[in-house]
C-alpha positions as a Markdown table, in Angstrom:
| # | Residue | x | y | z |
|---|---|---|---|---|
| 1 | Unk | 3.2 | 4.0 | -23.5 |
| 2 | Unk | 4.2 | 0.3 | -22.8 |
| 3 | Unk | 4.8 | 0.1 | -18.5 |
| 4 | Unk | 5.3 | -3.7 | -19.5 |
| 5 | Unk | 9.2 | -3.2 | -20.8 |
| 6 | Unk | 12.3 | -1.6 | -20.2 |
| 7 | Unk | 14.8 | -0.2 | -22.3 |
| 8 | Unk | 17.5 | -2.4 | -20.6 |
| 9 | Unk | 20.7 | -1.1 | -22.6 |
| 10 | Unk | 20.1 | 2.7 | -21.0 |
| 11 | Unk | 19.2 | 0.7 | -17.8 |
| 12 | Unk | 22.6 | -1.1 | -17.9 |
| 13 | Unk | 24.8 | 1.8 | -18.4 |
| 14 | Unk | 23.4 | 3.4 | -15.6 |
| 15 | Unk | 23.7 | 0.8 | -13.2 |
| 16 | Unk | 27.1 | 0.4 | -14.1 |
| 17 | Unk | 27.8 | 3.5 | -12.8 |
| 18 | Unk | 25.6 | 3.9 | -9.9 |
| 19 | Unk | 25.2 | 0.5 | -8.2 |
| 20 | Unk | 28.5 | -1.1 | -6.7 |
| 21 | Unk | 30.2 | -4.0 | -8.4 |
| 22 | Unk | 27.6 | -4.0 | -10.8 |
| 23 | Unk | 28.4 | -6.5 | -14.1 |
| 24 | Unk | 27.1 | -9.0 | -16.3 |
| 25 | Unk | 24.2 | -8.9 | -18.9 |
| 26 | Unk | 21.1 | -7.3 | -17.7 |
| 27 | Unk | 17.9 | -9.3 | -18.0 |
| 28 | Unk | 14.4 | -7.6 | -17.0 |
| 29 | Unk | 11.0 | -9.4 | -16.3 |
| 30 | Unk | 7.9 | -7.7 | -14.7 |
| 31 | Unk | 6.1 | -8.8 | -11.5 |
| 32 | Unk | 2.1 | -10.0 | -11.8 |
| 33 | Unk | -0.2 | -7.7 | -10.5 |
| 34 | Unk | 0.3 | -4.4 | -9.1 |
| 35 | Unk | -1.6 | -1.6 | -10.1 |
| 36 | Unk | 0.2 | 1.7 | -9.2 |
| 37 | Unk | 4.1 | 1.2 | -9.8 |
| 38 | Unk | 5.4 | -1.0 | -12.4 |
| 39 | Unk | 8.0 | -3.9 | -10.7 |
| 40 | Unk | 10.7 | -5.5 | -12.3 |
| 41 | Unk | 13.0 | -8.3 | -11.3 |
| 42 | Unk | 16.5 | -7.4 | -12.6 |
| 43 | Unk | 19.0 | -10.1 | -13.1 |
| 44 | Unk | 22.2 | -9.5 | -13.8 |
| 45 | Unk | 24.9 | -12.6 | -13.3 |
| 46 | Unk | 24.1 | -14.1 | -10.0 |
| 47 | Unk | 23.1 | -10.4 | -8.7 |
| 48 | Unk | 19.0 | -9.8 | -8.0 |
| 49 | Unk | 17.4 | -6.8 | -7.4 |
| 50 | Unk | 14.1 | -5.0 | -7.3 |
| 51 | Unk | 13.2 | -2.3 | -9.9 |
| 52 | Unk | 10.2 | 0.2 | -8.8 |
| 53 | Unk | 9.7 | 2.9 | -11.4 |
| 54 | Unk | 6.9 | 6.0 | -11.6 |
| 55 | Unk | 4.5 | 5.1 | -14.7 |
| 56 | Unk | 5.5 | 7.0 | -17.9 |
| 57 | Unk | 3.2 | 10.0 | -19.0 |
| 58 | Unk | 0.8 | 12.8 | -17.3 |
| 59 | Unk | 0.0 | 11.0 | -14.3 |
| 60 | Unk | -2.1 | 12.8 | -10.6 |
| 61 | Unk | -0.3 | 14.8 | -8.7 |
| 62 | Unk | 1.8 | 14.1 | -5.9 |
| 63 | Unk | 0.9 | 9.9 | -7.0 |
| 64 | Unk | 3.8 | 7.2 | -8.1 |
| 65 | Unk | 6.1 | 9.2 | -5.2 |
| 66 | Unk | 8.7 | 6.4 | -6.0 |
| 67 | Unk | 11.2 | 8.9 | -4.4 |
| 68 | Unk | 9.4 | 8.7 | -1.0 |
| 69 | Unk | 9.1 | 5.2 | -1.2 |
| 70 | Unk | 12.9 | 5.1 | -1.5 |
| 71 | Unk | 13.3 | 7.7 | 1.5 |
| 72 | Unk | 11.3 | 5.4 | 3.6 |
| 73 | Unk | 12.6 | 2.2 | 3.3 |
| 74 | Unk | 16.6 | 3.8 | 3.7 |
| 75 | Unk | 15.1 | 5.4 | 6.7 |
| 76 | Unk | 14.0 | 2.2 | 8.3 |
| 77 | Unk | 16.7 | -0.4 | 7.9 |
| 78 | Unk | 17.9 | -0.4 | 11.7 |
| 79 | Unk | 14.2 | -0.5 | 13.2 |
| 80 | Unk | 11.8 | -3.3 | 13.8 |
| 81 | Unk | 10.4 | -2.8 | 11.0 |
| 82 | Unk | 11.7 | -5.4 | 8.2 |
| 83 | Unk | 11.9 | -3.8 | 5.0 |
| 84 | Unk | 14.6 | -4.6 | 2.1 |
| 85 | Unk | 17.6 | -2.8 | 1.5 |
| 86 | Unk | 17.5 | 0.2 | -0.5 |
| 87 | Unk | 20.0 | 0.2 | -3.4 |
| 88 | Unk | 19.9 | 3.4 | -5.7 |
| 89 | Unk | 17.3 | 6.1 | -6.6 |
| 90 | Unk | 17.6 | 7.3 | -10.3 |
| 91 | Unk | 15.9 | 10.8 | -10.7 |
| 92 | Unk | 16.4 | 11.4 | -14.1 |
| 93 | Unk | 13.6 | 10.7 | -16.4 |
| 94 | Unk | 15.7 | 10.3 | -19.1 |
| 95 | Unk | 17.2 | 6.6 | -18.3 |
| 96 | Unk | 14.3 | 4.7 | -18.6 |
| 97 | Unk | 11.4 | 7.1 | -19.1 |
| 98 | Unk | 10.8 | 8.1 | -15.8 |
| 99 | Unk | 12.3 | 8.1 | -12.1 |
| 100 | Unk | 12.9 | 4.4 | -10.4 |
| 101 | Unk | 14.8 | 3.2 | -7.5 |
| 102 | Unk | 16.0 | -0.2 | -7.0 |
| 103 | Unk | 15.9 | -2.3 | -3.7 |
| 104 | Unk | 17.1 | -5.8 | -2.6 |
| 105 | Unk | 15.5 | -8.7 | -4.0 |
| 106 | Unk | 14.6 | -11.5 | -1.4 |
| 107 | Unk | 13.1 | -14.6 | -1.2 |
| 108 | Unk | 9.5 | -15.0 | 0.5 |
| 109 | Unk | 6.1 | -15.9 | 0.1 |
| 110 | Unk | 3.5 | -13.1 | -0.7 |
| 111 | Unk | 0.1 | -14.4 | 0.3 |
| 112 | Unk | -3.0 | -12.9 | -2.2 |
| 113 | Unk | -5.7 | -14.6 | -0.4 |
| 114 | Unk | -6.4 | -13.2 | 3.0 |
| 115 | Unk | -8.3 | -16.6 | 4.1 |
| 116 | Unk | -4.8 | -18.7 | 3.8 |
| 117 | Unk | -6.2 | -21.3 | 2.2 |
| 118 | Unk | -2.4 | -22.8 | 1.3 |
| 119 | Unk | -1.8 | -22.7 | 5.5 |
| 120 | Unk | -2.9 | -24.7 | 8.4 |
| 121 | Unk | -4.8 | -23.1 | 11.4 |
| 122 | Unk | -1.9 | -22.7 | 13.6 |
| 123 | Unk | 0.1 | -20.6 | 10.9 |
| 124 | Unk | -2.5 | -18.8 | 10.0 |
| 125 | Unk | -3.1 | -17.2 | 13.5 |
| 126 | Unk | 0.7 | -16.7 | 13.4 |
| 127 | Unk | 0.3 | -14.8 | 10.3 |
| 128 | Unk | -1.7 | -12.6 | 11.6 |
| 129 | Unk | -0.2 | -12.3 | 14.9 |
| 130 | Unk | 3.0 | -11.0 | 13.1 |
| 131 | Unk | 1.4 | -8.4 | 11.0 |
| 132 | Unk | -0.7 | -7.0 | 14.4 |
| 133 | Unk | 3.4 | -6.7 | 15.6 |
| 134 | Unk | 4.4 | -5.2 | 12.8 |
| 135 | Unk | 2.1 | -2.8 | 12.3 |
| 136 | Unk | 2.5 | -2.0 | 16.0 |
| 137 | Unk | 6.1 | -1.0 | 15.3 |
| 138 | Unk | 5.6 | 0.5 | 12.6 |
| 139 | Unk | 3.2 | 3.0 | 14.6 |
| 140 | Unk | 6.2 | 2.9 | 17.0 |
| 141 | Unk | 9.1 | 4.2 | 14.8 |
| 142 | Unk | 10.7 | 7.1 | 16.4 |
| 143 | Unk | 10.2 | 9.8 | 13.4 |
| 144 | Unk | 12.7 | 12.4 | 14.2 |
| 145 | Unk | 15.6 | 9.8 | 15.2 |
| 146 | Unk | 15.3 | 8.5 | 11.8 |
| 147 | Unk | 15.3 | 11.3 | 10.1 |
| 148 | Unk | 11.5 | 11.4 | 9.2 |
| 149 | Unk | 10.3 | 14.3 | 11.1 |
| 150 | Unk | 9.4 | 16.3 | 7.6 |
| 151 | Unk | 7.6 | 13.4 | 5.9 |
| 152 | Unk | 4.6 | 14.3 | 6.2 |
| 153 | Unk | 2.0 | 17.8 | 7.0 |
| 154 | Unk | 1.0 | 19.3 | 10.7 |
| 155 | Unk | -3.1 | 19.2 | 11.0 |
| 156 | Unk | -5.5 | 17.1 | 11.1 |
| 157 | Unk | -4.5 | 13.7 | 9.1 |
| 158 | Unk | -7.9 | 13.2 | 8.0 |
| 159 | Unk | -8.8 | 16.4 | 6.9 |
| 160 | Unk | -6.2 | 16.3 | 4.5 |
| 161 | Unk | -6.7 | 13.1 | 3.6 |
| 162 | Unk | -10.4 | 13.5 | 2.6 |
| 163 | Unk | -9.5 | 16.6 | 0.7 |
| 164 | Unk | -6.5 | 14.8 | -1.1 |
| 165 | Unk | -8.1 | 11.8 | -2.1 |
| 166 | Unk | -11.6 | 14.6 | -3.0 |
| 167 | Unk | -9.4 | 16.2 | -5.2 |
| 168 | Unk | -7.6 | 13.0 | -6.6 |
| 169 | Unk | -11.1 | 11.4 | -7.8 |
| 170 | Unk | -12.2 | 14.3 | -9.0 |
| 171 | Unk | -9.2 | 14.7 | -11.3 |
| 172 | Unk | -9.7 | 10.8 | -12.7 |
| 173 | Unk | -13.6 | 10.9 | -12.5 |
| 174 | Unk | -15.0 | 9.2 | -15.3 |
| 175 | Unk | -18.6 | 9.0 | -14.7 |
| 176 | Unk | -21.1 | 10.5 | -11.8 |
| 177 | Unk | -21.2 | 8.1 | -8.9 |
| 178 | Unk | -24.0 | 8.8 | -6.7 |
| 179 | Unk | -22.3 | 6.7 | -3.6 |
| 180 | Unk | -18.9 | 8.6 | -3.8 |
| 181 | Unk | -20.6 | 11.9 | -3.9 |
| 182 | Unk | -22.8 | 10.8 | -0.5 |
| 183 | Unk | -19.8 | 9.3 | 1.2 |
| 184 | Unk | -17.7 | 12.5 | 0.3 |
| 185 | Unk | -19.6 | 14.5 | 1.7 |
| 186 | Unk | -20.4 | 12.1 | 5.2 |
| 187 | Unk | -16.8 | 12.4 | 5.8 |
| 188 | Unk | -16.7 | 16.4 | 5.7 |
| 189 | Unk | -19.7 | 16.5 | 7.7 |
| 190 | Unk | -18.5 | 14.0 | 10.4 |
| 191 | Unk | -15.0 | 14.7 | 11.0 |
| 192 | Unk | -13.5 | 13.9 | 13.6 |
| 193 | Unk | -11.2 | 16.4 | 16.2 |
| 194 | Unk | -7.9 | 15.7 | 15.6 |
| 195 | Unk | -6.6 | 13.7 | 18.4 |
| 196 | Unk | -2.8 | 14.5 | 18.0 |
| 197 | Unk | -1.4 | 11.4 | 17.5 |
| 198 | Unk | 1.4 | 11.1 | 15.0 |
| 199 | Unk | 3.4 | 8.2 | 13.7 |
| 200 | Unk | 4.8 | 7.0 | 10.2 |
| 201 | Unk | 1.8 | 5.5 | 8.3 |
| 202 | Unk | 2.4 | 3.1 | 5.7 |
| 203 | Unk | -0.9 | 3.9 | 3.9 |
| 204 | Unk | -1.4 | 0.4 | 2.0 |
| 205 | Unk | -0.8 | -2.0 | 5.0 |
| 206 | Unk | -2.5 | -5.2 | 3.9 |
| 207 | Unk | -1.7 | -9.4 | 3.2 |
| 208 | Unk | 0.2 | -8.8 | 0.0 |
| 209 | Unk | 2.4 | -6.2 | 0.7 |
| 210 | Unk | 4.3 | -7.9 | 3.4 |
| 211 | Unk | 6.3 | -10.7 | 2.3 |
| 212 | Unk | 7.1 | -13.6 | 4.8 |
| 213 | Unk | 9.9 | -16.2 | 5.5 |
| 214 | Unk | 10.1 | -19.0 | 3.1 |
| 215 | Unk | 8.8 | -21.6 | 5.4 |
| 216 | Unk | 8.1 | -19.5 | 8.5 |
| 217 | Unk | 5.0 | -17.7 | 9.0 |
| 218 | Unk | 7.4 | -14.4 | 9.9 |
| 219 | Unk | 7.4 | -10.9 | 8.4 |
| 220 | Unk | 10.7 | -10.7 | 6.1 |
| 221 | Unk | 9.7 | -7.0 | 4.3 |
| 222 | Unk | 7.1 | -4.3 | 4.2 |
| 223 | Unk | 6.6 | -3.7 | 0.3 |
| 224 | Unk | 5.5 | -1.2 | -1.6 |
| 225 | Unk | 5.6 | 2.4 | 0.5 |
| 226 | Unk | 3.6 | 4.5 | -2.2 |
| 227 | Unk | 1.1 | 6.1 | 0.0 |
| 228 | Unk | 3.7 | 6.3 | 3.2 |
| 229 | Unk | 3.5 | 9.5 | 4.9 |
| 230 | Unk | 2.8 | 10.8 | 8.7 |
| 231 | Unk | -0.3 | 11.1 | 10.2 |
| 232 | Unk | -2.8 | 8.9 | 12.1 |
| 233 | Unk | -1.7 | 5.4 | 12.7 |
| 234 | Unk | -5.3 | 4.4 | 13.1 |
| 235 | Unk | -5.7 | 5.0 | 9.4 |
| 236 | Unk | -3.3 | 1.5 | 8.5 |
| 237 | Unk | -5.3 | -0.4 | 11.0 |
| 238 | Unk | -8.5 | 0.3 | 9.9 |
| 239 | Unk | -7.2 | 0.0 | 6.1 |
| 240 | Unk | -6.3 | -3.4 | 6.6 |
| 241 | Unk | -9.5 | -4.3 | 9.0 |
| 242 | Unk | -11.5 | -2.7 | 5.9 |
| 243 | Unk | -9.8 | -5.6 | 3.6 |
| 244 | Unk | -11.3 | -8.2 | 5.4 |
| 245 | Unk | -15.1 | -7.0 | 5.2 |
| 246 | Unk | -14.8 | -6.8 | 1.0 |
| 247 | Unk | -16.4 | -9.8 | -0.6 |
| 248 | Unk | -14.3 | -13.0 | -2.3 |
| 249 | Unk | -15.9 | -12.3 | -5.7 |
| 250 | Unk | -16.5 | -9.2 | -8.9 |
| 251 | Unk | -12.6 | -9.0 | -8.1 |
| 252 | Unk | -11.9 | -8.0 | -4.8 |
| 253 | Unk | -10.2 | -10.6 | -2.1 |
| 254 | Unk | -12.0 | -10.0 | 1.2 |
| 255 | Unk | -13.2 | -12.9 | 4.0 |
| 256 | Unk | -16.6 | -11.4 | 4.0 |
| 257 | Unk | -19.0 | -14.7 | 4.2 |
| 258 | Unk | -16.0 | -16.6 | 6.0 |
| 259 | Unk | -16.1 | -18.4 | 9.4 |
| 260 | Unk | -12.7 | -16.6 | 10.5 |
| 261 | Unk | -12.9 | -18.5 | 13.4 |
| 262 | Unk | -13.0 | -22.2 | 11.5 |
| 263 | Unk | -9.8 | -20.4 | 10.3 |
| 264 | Unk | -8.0 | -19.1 | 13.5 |
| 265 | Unk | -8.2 | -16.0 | 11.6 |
| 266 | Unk | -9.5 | -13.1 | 14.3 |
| 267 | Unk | -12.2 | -11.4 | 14.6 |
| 268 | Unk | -12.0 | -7.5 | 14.0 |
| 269 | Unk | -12.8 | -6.7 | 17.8 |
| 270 | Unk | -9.8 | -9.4 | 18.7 |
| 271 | Unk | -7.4 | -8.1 | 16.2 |
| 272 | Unk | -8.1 | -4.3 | 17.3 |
| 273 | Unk | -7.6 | -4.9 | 21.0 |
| 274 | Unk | -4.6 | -7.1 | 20.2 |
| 275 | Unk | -3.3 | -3.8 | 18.4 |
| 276 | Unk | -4.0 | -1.5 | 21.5 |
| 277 | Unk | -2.4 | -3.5 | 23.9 |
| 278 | Unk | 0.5 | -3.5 | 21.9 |
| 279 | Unk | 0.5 | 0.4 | 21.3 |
| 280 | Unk | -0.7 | 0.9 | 24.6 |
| 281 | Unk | -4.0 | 2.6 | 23.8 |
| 282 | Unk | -7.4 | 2.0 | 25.5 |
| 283 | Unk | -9.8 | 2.1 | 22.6 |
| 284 | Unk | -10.5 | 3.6 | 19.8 |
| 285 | Unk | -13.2 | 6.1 | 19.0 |
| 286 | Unk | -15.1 | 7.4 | 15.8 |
| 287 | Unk | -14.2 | 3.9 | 14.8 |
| 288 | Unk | -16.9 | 3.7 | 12.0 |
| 289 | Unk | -15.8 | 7.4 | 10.6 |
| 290 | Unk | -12.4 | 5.7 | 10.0 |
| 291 | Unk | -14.0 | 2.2 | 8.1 |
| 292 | Unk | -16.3 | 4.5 | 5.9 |
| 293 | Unk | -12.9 | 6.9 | 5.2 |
| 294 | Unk | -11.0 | 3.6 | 4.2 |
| 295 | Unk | -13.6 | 2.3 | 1.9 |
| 296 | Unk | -13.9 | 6.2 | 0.7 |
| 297 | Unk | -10.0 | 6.4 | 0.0 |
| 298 | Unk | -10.0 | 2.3 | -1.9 |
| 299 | Unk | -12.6 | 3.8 | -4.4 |
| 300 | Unk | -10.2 | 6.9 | -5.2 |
| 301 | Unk | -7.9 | 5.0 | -5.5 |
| 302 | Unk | -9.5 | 2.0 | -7.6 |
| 303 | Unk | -11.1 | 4.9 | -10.0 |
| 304 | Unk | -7.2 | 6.4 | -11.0 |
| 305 | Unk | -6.4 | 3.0 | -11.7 |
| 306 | Unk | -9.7 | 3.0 | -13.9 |
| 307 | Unk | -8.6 | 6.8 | -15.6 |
| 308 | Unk | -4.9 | 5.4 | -16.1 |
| 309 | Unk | -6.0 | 2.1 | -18.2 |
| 310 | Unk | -8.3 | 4.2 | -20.3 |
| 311 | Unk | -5.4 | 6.7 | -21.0 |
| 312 | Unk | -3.6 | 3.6 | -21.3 |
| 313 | Unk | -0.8 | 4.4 | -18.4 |
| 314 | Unk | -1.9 | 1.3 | -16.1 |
| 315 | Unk | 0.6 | -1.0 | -14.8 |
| 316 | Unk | -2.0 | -4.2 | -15.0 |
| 317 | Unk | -4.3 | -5.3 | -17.8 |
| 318 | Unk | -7.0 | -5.9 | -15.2 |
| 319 | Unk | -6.9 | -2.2 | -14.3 |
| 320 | Unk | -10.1 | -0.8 | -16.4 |
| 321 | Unk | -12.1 | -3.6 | -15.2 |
| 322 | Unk | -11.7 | -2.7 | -11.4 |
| 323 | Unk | -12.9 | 0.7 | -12.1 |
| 324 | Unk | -16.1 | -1.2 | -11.9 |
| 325 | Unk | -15.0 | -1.4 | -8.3 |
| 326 | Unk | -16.0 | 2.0 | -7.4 |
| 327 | Unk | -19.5 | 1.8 | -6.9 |
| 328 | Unk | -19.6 | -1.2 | -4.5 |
| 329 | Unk | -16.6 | 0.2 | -2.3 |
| 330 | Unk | -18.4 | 3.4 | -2.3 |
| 331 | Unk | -21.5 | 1.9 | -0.9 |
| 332 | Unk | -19.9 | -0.4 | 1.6 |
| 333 | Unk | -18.6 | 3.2 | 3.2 |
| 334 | Unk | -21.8 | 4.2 | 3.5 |
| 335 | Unk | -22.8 | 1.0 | 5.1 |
| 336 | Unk | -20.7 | 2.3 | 8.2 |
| 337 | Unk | -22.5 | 6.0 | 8.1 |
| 338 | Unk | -25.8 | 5.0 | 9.4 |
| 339 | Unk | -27.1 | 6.8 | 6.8 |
């Protein structure tokens, strides 16, 4: 099944009827990258707008939640969190193969590289300054005032998480992986008590899904809500402190090797304090069990991308060649086990 194309003529009529003062001829072109949801720009006179749809064909479980992505980003237009306008949600498979929403399309700068090299020193710290503060409201959103309070289970947030994301890789395994099968069953063992802290959690908070100001190193949007859902906000944080420890080669885009401080780029400890005093916390425990569970949950994740290109459902033509990822991530989680 092609995720590269739409059929724009059943696209058209739909939006004619859904989407407000909608005319002209409808042109379609797919975004680079992105391994989970296919992204379209739609163009349609002097009109832009973003197209997110759920991958055609038998996909995981409870993945490609386009529908909660749609909920989330409605739910959050009057917070400090930026995010675009939501426009429409089509539920109906039949229009284009499967369910999509659309959202406003702005004009940013997406940054791939988390060492900046296309920034001086002085925007770079500001870069990262502004997504410690957004982060920080994020984890600050009042759930039940914006109507949020549902979106996701009671219990321990890690608990579930391991057993989702278990249950998720056994469902696309492929091959035996020794690493996964150690780090699996770390995170069981070493789990730990639930400390009752609850907030919206974006789930995929990193450097290229936030887009900034044109010329101002400023958060404009918070992209791509997939894995959104409540739970512990520590997860996001160490998600995106994991990020930064992955190597700059075999495909992934980490700083690992980098002198951040050549690069006013901080340190973890600097960028984790930063983050409590923000939140108000005083530290952090179990830190490590939350690095190893991040790298557990990126190898998941990087092996359904690997299942979906061999099935042939993968939005990206790089997709079966990251499933060589699994292995490495697998054993930098271990790295943080002691074991």
């Amino acid at each position: 099944m092609n995720t590269q194309t739409l059929d724009v003529s059943n696209l058209a009529i739909w939006l004619r009827e859904h989407v407000h003062d909608f005319k002209g001829d409808l042109l379609a072109e797919k975004f680079a990258g992105g391994q989970s949801n296919p992204t379209f720009k739609l163009t349609a006179g002097d009109r832009h707008f973003v197209l997110r749809r759920k991958p055609p064909g038998v996909l995981l479980a409870s993945a490609h939640a386009v529908d909660r992505e749609f909920r989330v980003i409605s739910a959050l237009q009057d917070t400090e969190v930026p995010v675009p306008d939501a426009v429409a949600l089509c539920e109906d498979d039949d229009v284009i193969g499967s369910m999509f929403y659309l959202m406003e399309c702005l004009e940013g700068r997406v940054f791939w590289d988390p060492a900046l090299p296309e920034l001086n020193n002085d925007d770079r710290a500001a870069v990262y300054d502004d997504m410690n503060r957004v982060l920080a409201a994020l984890h600050s959103v009042d759930v039940d005032r914006v109507g949020l309070a549902d979106y996701g289970r009671p219990g321990n947030y890690f608990e579930r998480q391991v057993s989702r994301w278990s249950k998720q890789y056994r469902a696309s395994e492929t091959e035996h992986i020794s690493a996964m099968e150690h780090l699996m069953s770390w995170l069981v063992e070493n789990m730990p008590e639930d400390d009752g802290r609850i907030s919206l959690v974006h789930g995929d908070y990193r450097l290229d899904n936030v887009m900034f100001h044109p010329s101002e190193p400023r958060i404009i949007a918070v992209l791509d809500w997939e894995l959104s859902t409540l739970g512990n906000p520590i997860a996001d944080l160490a998600y995106q402190v994991m990020a930064w420890q992955l190597p700059r080669d075999a495909g992934m885009s980490g700083m690992a090797g980098l002198d951040r401080s050549a690069l006013a780029i901080p340190e973890d400890n600097a960028y984790i304090a930063e983050y409590c005093e923000r939140t108000g916390r005083d530290e952090i425990r179990h830190w490590n069990f939350y690095m190893a569970f991040c790298f557990f949950r990126l190898a998941a994740i990087v092996q359904g991308v690997k299942k979906r290109a061999l099935d042939g459902t993968a939005s990206s033509a790089e997709a079966e060649s990251r499933g060589d990822l699994v292995n490495p991530l697998a054993e930098l989680g271990i790295s943080y086990t002691g074991s």
